[in-house]
C-alpha positions in Angstrom: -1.9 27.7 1.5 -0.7 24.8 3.6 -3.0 24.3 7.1 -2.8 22.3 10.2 -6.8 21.8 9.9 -8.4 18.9 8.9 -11.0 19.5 6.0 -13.4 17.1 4.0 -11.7 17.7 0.3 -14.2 16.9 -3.0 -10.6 16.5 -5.0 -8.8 12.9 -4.6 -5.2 13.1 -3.0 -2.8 11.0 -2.2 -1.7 10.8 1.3 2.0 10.6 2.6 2.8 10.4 6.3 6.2 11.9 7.2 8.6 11.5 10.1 11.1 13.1 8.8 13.1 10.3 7.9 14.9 9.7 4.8 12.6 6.2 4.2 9.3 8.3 4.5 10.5 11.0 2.6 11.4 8.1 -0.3 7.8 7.8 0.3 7.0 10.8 -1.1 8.9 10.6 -4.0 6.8 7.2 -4.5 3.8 9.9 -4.1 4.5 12.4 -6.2 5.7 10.5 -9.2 1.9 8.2 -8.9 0.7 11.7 -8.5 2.2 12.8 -11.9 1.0 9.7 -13.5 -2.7 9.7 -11.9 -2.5 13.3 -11.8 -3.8 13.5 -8.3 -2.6 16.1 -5.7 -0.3 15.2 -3.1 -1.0 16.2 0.9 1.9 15.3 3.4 1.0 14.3 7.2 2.9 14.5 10.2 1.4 13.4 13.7 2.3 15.3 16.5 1.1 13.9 20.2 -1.3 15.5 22.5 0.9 16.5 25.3 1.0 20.3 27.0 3.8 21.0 23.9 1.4 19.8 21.2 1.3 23.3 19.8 4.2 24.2 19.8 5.6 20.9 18.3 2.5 20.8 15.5 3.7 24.7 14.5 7.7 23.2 14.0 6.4 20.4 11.9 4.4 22.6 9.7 7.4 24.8 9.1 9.7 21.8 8.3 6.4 20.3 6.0 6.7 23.1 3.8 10.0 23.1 3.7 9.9 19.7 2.4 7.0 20.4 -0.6 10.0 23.7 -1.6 12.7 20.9 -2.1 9.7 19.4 -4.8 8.3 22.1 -6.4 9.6 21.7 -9.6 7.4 18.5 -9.5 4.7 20.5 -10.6 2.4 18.3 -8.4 0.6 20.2 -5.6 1.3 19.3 -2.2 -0.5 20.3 0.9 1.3 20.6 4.5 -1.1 18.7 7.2 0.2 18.3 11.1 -2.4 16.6 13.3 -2.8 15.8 17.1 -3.0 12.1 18.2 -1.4 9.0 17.5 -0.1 7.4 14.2 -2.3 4.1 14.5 -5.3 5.9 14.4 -4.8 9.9 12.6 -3.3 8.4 9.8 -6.5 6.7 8.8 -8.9 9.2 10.2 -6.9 12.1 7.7 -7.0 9.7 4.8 -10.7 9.4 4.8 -12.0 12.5 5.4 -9.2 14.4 2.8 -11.0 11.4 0.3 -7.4 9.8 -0.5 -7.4 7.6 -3.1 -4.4 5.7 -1.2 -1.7 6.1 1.0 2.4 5.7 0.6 4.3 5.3 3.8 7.8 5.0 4.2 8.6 1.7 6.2 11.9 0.9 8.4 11.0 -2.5 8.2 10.6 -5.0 11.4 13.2 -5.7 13.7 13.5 -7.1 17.2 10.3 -7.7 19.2 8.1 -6.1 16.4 8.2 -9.5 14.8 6.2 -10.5 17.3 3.7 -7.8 17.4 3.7 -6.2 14.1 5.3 -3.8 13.2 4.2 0.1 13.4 3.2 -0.2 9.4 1.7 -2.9 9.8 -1.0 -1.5 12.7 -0.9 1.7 10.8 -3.0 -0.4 7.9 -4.8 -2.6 9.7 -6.7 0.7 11.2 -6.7 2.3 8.0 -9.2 1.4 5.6 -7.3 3.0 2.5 -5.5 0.6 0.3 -1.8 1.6 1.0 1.9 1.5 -0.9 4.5 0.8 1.5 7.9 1.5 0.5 11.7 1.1 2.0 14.4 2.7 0.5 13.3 1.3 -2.9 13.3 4.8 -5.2 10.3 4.4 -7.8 11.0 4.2 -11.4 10.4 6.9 -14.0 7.0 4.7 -15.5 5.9 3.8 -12.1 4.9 -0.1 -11.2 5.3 -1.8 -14.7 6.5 -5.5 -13.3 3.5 -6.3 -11.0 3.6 -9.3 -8.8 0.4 -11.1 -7.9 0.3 -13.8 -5.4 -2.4 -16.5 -5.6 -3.4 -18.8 -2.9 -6.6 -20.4 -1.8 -8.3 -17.6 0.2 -11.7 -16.2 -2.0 -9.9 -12.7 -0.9 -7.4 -13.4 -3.2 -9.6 -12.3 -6.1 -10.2 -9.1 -4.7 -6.8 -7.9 -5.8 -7.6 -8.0 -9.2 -9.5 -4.7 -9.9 -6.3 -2.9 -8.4 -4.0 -4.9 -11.0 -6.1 -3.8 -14.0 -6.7 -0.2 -12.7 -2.6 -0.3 -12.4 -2.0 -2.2 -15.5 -4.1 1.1 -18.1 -1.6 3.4 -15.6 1.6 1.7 -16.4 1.0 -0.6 -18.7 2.0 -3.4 -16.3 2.5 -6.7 -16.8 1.9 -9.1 -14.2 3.7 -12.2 -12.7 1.2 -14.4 -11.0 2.7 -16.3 -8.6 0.6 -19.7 -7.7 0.7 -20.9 -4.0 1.8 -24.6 -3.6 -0.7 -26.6 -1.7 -0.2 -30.5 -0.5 -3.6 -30.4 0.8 -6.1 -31.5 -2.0 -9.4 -29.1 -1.1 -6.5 -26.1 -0.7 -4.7 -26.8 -3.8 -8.5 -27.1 -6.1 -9.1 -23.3 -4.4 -5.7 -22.2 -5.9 -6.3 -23.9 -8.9 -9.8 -22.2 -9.4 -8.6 -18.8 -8.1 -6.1 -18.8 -11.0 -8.9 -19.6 -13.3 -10.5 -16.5 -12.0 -7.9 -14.5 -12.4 -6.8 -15.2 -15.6 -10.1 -14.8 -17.2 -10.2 -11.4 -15.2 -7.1 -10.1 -16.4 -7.7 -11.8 -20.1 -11.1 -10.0 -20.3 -9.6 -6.2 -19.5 -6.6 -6.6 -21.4 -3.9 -7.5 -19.0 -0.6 -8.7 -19.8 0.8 -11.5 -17.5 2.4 -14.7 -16.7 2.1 -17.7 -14.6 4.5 -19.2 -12.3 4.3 -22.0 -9.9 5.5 -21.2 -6.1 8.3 -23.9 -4.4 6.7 -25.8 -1.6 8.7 -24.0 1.2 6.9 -20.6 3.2 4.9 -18.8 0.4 6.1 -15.5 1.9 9.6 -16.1 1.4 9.1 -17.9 -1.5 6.8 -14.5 -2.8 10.0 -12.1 -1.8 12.2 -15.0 -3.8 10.4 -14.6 -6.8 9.8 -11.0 -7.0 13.2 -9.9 -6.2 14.3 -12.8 -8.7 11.9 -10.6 -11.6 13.1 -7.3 -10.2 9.4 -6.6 -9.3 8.5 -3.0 -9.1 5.8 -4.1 -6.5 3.6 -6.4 -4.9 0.1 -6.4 -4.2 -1.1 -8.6 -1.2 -4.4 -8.9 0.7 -4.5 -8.0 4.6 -5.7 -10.3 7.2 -7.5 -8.2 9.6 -8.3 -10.3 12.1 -7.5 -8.3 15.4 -7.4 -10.5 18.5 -4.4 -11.0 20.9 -3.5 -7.2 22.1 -5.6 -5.9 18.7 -2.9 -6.5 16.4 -2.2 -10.4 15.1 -1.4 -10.3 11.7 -0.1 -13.1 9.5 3.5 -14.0 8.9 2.6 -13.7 5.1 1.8 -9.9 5.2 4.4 -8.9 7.8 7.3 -10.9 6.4 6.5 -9.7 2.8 5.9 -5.9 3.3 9.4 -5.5 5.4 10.7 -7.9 2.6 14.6 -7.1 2.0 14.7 -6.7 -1.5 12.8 -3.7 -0.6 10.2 -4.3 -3.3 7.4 -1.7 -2.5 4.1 -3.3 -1.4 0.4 -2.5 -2.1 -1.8 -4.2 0.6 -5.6 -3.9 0.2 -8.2 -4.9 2.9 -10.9 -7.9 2.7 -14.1 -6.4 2.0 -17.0 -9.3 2.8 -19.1 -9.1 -0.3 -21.3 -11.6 -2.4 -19.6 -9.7 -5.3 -15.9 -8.9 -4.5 -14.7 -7.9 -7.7 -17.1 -5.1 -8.7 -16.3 -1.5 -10.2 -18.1 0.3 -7.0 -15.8 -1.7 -4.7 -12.1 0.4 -4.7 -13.8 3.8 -6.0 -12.1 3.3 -9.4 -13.9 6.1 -11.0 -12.0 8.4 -9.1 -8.9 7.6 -11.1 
């Protein structure tokens, strides 16, 4: 039975938040066909403020929840109804840890107007999350999930951390992967691409990964990332975070904004840092709950 109450959960889910919206509901399409594949349960979240009508507005949203997990029921995935007080910045995160998500797909209007400049609601939905999320636009998933994987490579050590995800992904789908290599001028910058790719192709050689490399153009690696993956018809692309949170709490790089509202609409997995001696381990993303 669907509740409004927040409950530790010893079973992995995934977590959609919904607004209603045709993009978030896209969203849980995305969900319930990585559900299928993962064959994980599905719970669907909608944030309701914590004004005198709170109440009354959480009760309407569970109705219209359920409503939505009829319309899929022939999915034969379970989905739980969840409507929760507070804000979307925060809740979102808060539910996905304590009902043990394994990740989260949100539906994404993209950035316009002055959210450029601050970031856009996704954006500070994941920076206070510490899930690894799927962002998605209008995009509808494909029947074998994420098969043509992007992986972008610049200098960063971070950049490494990505890896785990993209052979976890690649025994799911049986991806294959286009690493794209960031073009440095700069000599120290371009030897730390050149030894991150190293890394990565002895990672993914070792565990059995298919891929290819390809050499970024010198202009922005952001747009030249979008270029690239809409050239390949990418099914999605998996990016690192920067979490650094200084002027008004949410600055976040050009890179990640520009490529998760990218306008080919290619769904986006962004994962966060974690500071580590050994960033690529098996304990670090929970793998064994797949």
């Amino acid at each position: 039975m669907s509740t409004s109450s927040i409950r530790p959960s010893d079973s992995d889910t995934i977590l959609v938040p919904i607004d209603f919206t045709e993009t978030t509901e896209n969203g849980l399409r995305h969900a319930i066909r990585l559900a299928q594949i993962f064959g994980k349960k599905v719970d669907i979240l909608h944030v309701v403020g914590s004004g005198k009508n709170s109440d009354s507005e959480r009760d309407a949203a569970l109705v219209k929840l359920n409503d939505l997990i009829s319309k899929y029921a022939a999915s034969g995935v379970e989905i739980e109804a969840l409507a929760e007080k507070g804000n979307i910045f925060d809740t979102i995160g808060e539910v996905a840890d304590q009902r043990s998500a394994v990740l989260v797909v949100m539906g994404t209007h993209g950035v316009l107007g002055m959210q450029k400049v601050l970031g856009s609601k996704a954006l500070k939905v994941i920076l206070n999350a510490t899930k690894p999320f799927v962002v998605v636009q209008k995009k509808p998933i494909r029947e074998n999930g994420y098969q043509n994987i992007v992986l972008p490579i610049d200098f960063s050590k971070e950049t490494k951390q990505k890896l785990m995800w993209a052979a976890e992904l690649s025994t799911k789908f049986d991806a294959e992967f286009k690493i794209l290599v960031a073009y440095e001028s700069d000599e120290f910058a371009a030897r730390a691409v050149n030894n991150n790719l190293a890394y990565a192709e002895n990672y993914l050689k070792t565990k059995g990964c298919r891929f290819t490399v390809h050499k970024a153009g010198k202009g922005d690696f952001a747009k030249e990332t979008i270029r690239f993956a809409a050239a390949e018809n990418a099914d999605l692309i998996i990016i690192m975070t920067n979490q650094e949170k200084e002027l008004a709490h949410y600055i976040v790089g050009p890179y990640e904004q520009n490529v998760i509202a990218n306008d080919a609409q290619i769904p986006v997995m962004t994962l966060h840092p974690v500071v580590t001696s050994n960033a690529v381990s098996g304990h670090l993303f929970n793998f064994s709950n797949f």
